[in-house]
C-alpha positions in Angstrom: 104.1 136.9 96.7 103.0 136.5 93.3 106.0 136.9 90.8 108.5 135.2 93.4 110.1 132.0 92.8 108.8 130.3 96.0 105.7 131.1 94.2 103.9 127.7 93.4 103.0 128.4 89.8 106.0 130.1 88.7 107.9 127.3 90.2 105.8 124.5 88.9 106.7 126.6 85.4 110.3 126.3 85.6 110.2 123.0 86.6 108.1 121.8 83.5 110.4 124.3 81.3 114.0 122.8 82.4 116.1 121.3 79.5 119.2 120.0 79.7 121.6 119.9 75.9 122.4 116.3 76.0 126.0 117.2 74.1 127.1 120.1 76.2 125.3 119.4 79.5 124.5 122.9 79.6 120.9 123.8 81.3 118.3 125.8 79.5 114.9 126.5 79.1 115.2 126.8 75.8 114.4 124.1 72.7 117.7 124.6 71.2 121.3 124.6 72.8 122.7 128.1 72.3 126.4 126.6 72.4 125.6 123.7 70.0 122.1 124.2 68.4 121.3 120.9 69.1 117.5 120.1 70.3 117.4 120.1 74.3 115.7 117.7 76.2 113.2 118.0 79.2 114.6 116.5 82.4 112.2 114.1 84.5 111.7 116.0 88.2 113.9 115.0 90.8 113.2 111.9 93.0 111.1 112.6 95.8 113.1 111.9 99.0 112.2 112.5 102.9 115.9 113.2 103.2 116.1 116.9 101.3 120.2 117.8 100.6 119.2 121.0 99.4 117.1 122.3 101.7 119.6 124.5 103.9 120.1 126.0 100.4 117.1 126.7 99.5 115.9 128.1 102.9 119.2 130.5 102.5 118.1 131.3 99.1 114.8 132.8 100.4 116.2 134.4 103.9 118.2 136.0 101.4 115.7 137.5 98.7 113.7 138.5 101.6 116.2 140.3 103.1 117.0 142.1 100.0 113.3 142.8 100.3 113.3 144.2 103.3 110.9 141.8 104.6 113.6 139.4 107.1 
């Protein structure tokens, strides 16, 4: 499924690309803040953790996605 987001690349790319505006807490993958114009910074990747709190989300993200694909 290349292009997807349970794609492995495109997901390591957002990953690597998330910034956080440490004045507004808004999320972005841009450098700048487009609220503030101040310089974003790149968050750290979440802490690894055998104990997943978002998995039932993400598993309904994809059942859903694949559904709207036809492919569930």
């Amino acid at each position: 499924m290349p292009g997807s987001l349970n794609d492995p690349d495109i997901t390591t790319l957002m990953v690597e690309r998330i910034r956080k505006c440490p004045n507004c807490n808004i999320y972005s993958l841009e450098n700048a803040c487009k609220k503030c114009t101040q310089s974003t910074v790149q968050l750290k990747p979440p802490k690894f953790s055998l104990i997943d709190k978002y998995a039932s989300l993400r598993r309904n993200l994809k059942k859903k996605d694949l559904r709207k694909r036809e492919l569930y």
